[in-house]
N, C-alpha and C positions, 0 to 999 in steps of 0.2 A: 667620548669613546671614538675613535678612529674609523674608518669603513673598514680596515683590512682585520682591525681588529674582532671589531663588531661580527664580522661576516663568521669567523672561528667562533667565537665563545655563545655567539648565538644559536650553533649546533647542539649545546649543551640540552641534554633531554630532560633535566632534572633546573635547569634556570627561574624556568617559574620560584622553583620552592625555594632555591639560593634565595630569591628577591622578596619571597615574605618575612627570609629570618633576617639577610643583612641590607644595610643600604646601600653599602657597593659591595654587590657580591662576584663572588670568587669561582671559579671554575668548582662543579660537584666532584665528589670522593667517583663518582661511577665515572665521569667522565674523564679525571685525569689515570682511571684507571684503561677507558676507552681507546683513550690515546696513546699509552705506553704501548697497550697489546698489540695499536695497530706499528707500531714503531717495530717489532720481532725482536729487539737486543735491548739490553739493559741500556738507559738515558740518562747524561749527567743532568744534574737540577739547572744547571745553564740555556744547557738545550731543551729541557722541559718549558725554562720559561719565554722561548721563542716560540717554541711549539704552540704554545698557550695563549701568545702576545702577553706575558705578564710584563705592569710595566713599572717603575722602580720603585713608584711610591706604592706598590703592592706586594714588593717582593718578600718582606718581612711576613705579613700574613699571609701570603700563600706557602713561604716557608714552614711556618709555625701546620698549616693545614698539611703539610707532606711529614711534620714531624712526627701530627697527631696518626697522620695514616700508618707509620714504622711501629708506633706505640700498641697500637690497637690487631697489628699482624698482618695488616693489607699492604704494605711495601717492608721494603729494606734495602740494605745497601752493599754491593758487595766492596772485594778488596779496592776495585779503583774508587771507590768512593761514588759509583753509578745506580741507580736508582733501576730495582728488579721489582717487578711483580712476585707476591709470593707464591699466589695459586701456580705460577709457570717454571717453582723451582721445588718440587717435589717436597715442599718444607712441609714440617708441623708446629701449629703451635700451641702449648698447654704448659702446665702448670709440674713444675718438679715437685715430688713428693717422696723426701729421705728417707733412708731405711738405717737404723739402727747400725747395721753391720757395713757398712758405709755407701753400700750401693743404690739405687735408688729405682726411680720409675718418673714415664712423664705421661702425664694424664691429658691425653686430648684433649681442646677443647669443644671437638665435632662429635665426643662424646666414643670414637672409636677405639681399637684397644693400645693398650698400654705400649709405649715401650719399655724395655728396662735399659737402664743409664749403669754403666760400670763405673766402679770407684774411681777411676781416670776422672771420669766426665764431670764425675760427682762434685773432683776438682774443682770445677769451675763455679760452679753453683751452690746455692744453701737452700731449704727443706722450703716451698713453697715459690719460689724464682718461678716467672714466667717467661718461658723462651722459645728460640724456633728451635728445629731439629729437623735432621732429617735421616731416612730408616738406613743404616748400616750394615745389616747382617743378623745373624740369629747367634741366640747363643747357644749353651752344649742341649739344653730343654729345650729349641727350638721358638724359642720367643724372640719377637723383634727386636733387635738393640738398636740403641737413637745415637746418635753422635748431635751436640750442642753446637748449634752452627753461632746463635747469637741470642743474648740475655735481652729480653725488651724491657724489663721490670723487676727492681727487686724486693722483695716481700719483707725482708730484716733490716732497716734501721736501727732496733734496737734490740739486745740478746739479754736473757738471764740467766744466770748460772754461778758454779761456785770458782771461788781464784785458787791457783794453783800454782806452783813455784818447783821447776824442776831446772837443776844444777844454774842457776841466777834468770829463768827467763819465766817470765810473767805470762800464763796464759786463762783462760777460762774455758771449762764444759759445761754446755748449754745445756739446762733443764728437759730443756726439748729434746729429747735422744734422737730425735729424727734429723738435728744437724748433729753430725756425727765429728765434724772438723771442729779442733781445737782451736780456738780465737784469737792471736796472740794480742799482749797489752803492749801498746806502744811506748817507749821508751819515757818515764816522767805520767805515764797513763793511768798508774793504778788509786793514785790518788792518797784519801788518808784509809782505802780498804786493808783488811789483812789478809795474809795466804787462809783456804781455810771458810771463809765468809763467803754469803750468795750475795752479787752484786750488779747491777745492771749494766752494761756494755753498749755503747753506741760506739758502732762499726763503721770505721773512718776509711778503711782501705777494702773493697766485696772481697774476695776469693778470686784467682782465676789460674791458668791451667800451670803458672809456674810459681802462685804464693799464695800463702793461707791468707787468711781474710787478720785484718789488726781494730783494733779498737780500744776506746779509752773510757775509764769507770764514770759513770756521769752518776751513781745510787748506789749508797752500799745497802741492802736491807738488815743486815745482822747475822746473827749465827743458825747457823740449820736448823740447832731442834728450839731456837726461839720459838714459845709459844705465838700462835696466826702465822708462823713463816709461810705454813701449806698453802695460806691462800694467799699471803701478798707473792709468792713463787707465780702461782697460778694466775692473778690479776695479769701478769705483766710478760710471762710465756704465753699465753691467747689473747694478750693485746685488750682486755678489756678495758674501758674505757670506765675510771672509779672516781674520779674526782669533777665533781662538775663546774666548769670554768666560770668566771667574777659575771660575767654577763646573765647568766642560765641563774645563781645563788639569787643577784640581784632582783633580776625578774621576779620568781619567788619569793622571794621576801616582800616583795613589791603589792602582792596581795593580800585583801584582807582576811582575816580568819573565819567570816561569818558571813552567811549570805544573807546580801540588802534587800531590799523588795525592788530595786531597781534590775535586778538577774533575773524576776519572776516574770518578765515581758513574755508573752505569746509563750507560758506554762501551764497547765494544768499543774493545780493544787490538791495533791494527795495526803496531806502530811494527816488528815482523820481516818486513813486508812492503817491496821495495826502491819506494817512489815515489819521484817526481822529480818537481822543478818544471821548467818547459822555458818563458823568457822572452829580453827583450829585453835588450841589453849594459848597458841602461843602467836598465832596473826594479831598483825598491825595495819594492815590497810586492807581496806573491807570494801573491794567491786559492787558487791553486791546483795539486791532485798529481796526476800520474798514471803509473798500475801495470796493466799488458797482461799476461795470460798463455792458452795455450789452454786451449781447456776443453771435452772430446770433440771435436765436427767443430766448434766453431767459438769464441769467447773468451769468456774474462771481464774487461772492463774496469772498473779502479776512478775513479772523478773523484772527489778529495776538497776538500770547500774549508772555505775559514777560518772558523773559529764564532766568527763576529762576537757572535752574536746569544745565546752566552753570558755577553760584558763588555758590552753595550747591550742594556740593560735598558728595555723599554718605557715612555715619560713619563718615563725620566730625563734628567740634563742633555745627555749624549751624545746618548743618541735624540734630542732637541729640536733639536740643533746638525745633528746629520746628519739630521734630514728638512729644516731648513730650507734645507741646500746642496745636499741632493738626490744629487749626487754630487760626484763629486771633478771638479779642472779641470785638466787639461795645457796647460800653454803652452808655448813654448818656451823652452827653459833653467827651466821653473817650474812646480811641481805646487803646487794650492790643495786639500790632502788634505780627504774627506768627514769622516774622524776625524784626531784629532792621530796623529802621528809616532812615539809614546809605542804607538798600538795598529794605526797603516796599515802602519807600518816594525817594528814591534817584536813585540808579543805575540800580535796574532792574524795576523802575515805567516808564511807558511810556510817559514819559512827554515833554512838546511842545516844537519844534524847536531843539531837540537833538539826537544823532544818541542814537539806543539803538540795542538791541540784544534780538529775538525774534523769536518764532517758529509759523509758522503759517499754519494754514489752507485754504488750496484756491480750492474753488469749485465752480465748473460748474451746474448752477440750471436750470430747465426747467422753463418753462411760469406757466407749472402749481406747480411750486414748489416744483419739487424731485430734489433730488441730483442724476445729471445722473453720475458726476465724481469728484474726491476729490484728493488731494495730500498732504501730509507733508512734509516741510523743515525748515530746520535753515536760518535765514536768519537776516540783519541790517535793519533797517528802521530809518526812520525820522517822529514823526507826524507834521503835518501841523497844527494842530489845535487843542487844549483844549476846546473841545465844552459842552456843561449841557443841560440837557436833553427839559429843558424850551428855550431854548435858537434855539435849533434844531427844535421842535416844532413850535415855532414860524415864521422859515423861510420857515416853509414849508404850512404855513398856509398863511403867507403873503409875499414873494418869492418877491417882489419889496420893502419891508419894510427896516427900519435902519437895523435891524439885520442880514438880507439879503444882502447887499449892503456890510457890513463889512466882511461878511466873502464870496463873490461874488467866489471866486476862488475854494471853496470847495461845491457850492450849486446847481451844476450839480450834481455832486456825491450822494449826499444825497436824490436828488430827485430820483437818481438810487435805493437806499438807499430802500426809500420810496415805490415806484413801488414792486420791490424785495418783501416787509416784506406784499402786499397784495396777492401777490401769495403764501407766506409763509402761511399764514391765514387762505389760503382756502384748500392749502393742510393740516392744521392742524385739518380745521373741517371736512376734509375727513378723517383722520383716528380713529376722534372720538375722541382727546384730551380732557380733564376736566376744564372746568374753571369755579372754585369758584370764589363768585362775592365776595373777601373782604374788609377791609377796613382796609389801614395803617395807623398810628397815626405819627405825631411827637412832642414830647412836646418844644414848647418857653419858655426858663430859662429868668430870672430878672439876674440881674449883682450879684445877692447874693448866685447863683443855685440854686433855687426853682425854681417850675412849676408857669409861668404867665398863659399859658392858653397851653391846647392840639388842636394840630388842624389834620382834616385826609389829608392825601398826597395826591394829584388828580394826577392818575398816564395819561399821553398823551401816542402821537403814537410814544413819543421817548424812550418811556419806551420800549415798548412794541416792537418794533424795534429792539434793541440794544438784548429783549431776543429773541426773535425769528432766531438772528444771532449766538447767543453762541448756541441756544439749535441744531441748526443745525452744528455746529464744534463739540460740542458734542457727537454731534450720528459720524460723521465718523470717531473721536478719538474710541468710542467703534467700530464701524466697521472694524478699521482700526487692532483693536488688537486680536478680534476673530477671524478674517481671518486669520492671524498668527502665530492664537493657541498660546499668548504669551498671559502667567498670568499677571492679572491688578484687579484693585478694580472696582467692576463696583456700577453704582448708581442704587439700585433695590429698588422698588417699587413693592409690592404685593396689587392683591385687598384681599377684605374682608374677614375674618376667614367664614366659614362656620356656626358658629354660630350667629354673626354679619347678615350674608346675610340673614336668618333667619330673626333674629328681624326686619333688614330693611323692607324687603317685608312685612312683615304683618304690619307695621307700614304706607309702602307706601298708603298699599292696605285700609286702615282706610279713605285715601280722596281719592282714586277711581284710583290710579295709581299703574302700573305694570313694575317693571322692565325685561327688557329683560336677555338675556344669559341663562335660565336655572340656574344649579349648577355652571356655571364660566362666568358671566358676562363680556363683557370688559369696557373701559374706554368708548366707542360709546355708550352703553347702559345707563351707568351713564348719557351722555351727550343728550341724547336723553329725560331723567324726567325733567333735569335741563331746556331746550329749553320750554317742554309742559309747566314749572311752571312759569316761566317767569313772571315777571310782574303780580302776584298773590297776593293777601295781605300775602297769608301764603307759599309765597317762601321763606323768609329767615329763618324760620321754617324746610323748608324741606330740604335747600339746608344746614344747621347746622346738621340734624341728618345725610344724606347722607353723608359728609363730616367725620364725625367723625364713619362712620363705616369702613373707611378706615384705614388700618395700615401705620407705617411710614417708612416713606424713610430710606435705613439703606445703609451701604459700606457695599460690598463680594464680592472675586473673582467668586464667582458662579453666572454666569449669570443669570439671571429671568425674565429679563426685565422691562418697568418701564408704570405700571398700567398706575397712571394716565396722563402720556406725550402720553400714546399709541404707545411706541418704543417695537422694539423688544431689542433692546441693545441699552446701556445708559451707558455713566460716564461720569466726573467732569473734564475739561480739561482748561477752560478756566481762572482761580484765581487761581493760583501757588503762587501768592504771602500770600495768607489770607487762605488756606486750601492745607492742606499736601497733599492729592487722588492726586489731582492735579497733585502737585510735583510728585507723583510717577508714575502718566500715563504718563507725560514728558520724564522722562528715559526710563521707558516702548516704546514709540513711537521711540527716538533716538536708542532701540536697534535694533527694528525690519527693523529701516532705515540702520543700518549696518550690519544687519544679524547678530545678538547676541541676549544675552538672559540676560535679567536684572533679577537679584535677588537683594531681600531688603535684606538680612540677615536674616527676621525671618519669620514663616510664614506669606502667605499670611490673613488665616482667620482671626490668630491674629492680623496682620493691620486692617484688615475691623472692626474688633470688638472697636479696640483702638479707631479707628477714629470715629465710629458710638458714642465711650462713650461722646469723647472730643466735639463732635457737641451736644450731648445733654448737656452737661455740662455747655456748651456757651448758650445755652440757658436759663437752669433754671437761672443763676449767671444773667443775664441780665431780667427776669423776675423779680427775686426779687430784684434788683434794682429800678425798672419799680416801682412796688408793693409796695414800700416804698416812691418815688419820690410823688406816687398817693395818701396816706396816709398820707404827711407833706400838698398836697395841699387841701384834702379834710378834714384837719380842720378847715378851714375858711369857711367850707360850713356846718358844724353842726347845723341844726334845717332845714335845706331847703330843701325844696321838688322842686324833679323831675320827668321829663317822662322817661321811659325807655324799657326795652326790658329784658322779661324771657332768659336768655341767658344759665344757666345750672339749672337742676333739681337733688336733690340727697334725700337721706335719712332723712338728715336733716334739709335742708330746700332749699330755691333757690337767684339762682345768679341772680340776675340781672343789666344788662350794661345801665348805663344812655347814654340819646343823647346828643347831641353836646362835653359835656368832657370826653366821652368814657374812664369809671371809674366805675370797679364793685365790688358790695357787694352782701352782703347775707342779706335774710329772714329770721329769725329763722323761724324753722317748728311750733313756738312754737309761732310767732306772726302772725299767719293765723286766729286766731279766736279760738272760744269755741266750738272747734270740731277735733275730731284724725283723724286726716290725714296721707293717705295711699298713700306711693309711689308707681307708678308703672313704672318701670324702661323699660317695652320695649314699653310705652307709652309715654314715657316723660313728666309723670304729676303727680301733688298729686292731692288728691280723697279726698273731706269731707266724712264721716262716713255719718252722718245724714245731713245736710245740701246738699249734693251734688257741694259743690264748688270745681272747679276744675281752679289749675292753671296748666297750661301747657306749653312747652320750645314755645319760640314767642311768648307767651303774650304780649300786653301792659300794665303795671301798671303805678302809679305813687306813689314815694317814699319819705320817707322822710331817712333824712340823722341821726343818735341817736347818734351813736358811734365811735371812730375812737381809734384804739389800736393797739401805733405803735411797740409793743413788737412782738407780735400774726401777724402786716401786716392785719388788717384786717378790714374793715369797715360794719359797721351793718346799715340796712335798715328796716321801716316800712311802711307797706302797708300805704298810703294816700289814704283814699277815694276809690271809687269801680277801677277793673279794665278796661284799656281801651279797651278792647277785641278787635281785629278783628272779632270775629266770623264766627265758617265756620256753612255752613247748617245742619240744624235739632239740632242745640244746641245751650244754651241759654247763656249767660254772666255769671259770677258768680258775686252774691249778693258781696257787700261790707264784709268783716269782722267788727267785733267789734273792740270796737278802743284799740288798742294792749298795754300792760302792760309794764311797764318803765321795759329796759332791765337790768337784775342784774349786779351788778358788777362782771368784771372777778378774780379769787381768782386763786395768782399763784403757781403751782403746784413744790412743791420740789421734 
């Protein structure tokens, strides 16, 4: 290195740490930002690398390091091709997110508010693009408008959707209605698809502000109402990740089916101990065991679960597969397993009368249901018994019954079991836990997969049993790793934004109720409105807004605690097989058993954030699956009226959930009658103008069925006749509407 050179880059305040990661290191991301700022005008890359003394045989890497900083939103470039700092050009950068009607929004990533993107801009971009922007103007509502200065990143590679053929040109609409731009196929692109058929699309040319985006069919999947279309639709519009690659099979298969005694190294051997699995009729991998016995005035419980994280091995091809899917996916009639089949269904599932390999938790509970004492080890087991949760239930309710009788040798246990999960109960309502009263559905498929009929699931004391036992291994997997000060993802939970707690309360205070906490309520004070409403006509009303003034569950290493369990520390330890946290507080736990320190390879935040995306992910993709299954069955119910339930309120108009086939549509705002109707959003109602009718979230109506539009996912509803009100005091029903106008046809949008 040169003195003149040496004399510059040894200024660098961050060199130290350049020189731990590389061997000839390079100017730091702080410092060539250092040096631009002190420059006042944008810098060509020529003159940067004078500035820098970069010298030839460097220039390549130091290029690729100014690429990475354009990529990540810390530089860019403008028209002469000069290298600007972003912070000093007023830009934004965040994430697009399309809207149906073509216009969009861009979601900071500082977390500040939105801009909105006009169809112009929208031009240029597709639903998920991240780019800079910067603030434009307001529009007619006074919201910020963003003008797209420049794309860093684009989100779609590859689109799904159906082809379509209008006067000879080949285009596709993307399943995703939030890319609203029609795709065209490039000339010789469409392959052996037909007009008509959903097909996959890799996008050879993006969009920008003077041509639509083109691409060519790389997968046809078949015809629409193909039986599983809904989910191979949904695999491949949320990108799931369903096929696991030759390396990941191999692996797998590469194991043996049966644990040797050679896996029993530094285990305790439990397998004389009677555990039982306790799941659903219809589960295939089985997390986890558990074994109740007393122990002086009050228990010892064991929770054992599958050691995953003895066959996933960190940076192998498995770990690589299951962090990228994050977790597993249920659909219906369809599981998209986190690991293959070979170790979800097979070698690390707990399954009856086999030794297996498992880390457990075993604690010592009081009468009144603290955890006076806890321990983790590795250990073998045996279960005894493949129990269902109706099945547990049952013997415990008729303990001299057939089902009792059959499984006689495990139903001391379970009664321990039982006793245990009432103390659990009441230590839960002493610290004030949340329990929303909901309702889970499962649909019954005909031999052809279609919906026969929806029914809701009656959850017993084996449900509730079996959670009361994880949520307790849970807390002292988190206990166990704070104490240790060793990094792990914890499961947090925040209450309400401050603005939210706002609208609630005044919303409360509308039927004569007051939450407690001041400015930071806890999970007690929620649980305290929910006990006074009980049993009200207008609880499931109240227990719907309260509910949704809560934010949601997310992965961080940063502890926070978890609202509404009312823990102080909380994470995910018990499903390693179906959710990667898991997997990773498993090694977490094994290091701090041997006094080490597990690192994942990358950061921790960036774990929590991945996995917070993959759990939303798994959900939407199985919503709209849900949303489609419910729109093939509710066109057999076109013209039929139902009772149902105001379940959301919005701009436009309102959702509402029918009963017993718990299946929701909308109102248009526009079939309420011959009167402008005013939302009022921290109300949860629309307002007639003149009339005074008011629907509000909990109503009763009764519907009729008009529309069903399986493109859109969407089914349209007509007010039937007045509504069924509840009514609460000093207010009156609202009058019937007039009888609502045949709704138009939907006209699709290119």
């Amino acid at each position: 290195m040169t003195k003149k050179k040496k004399s510059v880059r040894e200024l660098d305040p961050f060199l130290e740490r350049e020189r731990e990661q590389y061997e000839n290191p390079l100017p730091s991301r702080e410092y060539i930002l250092q040096i631009l700022s002190d420059q006042g005008a944008p810098v060509s890359e020529e003159s940067l690398y004078e500035l820098l003394h970069i010298e030839l045989s460097e220039e390549t890497l130091f290029s690729r390091r100014l690429r990475a900083m354009e990529r990540d939103g810390q530089l860019m470039r403008n028209r002469r091709n000069a290298i600007c700092i972003v912070d000093k050009l007023d830009l934004i950068k965040g994430k697009v997110q399309g809207h149906p009607d073509g216009f969009g929004f861009l979601v900071p990533e500082d977390g500040s508010g939105d801009l909105v993107l006009s169809a112009k801009e929208m031009h240029k971009v597709l639903h998920g693009d991240t780019v800079m922007a910067r603030v434009s103007g307001q529009d007619r509502k006074g919201r910020r408008e963003g003008h797209i200065v420049e794309v860093l990143e684009r989100a779609n590679s590859r689109v799904v959707g159906r082809l379509y053929d209008e006067h000879g040109i080949l285009f596709v609409v993307a399943e995703n209605r939030r890319i609203s731009q029609d795709i065209l196929v490039a000339p010789g692109g469409a392959g052996e698809a037909k007009v008509g058929q959903v097909v996959v699309l890799e996008i050879v040319q993006h969009p920008n502000k003077h041509a639509q985006p083109i691409g060519k069919v790389v997968e046809v999947l078949g015809n629409y109402a193909d039986s599983g279309m809904e989910i191979e639709i949904a695999l491949r519009k949320h990108d799931l990740p369903h096929e696991f690659p030759h390396a990941v099979e191999t692996q797998a298969k590469g194991f043996s089916q049966t644990v040797s005694e050679a896996d029993w190294a530094g285990r305790e051997d439990i397998r004389h101990l009677p555990l039982v699995t306790i799941d659903g009729e219809t589960a295939r991998d089985f997390d986890d065991a558990v074994y109740c016995e007393p122990k002086g005035k009050g228990f010892r419980l064991l929770v054992a679960i599958a050691d995953v994280s003895h066959y996933v091995q960190p940076h192998d091809a498995l770990d690589k597969e299951a962090l990228l899917r994050g977790n597993s996916v249920y659909f219906p009639r369809r599981v998209i397993p986190m690991l293959p089949e070979e170790l979800s269904n097979g070698l690390c599932s707990i399954n009856p009368a086999v030794d297996r390999l498992c880390m457990v938790c075993d604690m010592e509970i009081t009468s009144a249901g603290e955890i006076r004492r806890y321990r983790f080890y590795p250990s073998v087991m045996h279960s005894h018994a493949r129990l269902t949760y109706n099945q547990v239930a049952a013997m415990l309710e008729v303990p001299d019954g057939d089902e009792a009788q059959q499984f006689a040798a495990v139903l001391p246990h379970l009664q321990n079991l039982h006793e245990l999960f009432q103390r659990l109960l009441a230590a839960r309502e002493k610290r004030g836990a949340i329990d929303f009263e909901t309702v889970e559905t499962q649909m019954i498929f005909t031999d052809q997969g279609k919906i026969e009929r929806i029914v809701p699931v009656k959850r017993n004391d084996a449900h509730r049993l079996i959670e009361e036992c994880m949520l307790a291994a849970n807390v002292c997997a988190a206990r166990l790793l704070e104490e240790h000060k060793h990094h792990v993802l914890y499961r947090c939970h925040q209450g309400p934004t401050p603005e939210k707690l706002v609208a609630l309360r005044e919303f409360l205070g509308e039927f004569g109720l007051q939450l407690g906490g001041e400015d930071e309520p806890q999970a007690g004070d929620y649980s305290k409105v929910l006990k006074r409403v009980k049993g009200r006509p207008d609880a499931p009303l109240l227990q719907t807004v309260m509910l949704r003034s809560l934010r949601q569950a997310v992965y961080d290493p940063e502890n926070v605690g978890h609202f509404g369990l009312g823990y102080e520390a909380y994470a995910h330890f018990t499903s390693p097989i179906r959710r990667y946290p898991d997997l990773l507080v498993h090694r977490a736990i094994k290091a701090v058993l041997q006094k080490k320190q597990y690192q994942p390879g990358q950061a921790w935040e960036a774990l929590g954030e991945h996995c917070s995306m993959t759990e939303r992910r798994a959900d939407d993709a199985t919503r709209d699956v849900e949303a489609w299954l419910k729109c093939f069955y509710m066109r057999d119910h076109l013209g039929s009226v139902f009772p149902g339930t105001i379940s959301s309120v919005t701009g436009f108009g309102l959702f509402v959930s029918l009963d017993d086939i718990y299946t929701e549509g909308l109102i248009h705002v526009s079939e309420l009658g011959e009167d402008y109707f005013h939302f009022d959003s921290a109300r949860h109602q629309m307002l007639g103008e003149r009339s005074g009718q008011r629907y509000r979230l909990g109503d009763r109506v009764r519907v009729r069925v008009v529309r069903v539009d399986m493109e859109s996912l969407r089914i349209d509803f007509v007010l039937d006749g007045a509504p069924l009100r509840y009514g609460n005091p000093g207010q009156t029903d609202a009058p019937a509407p007039k009888t609502a106008s045949k709704p138009a046809a939907k006209k699709r949008k290119k």
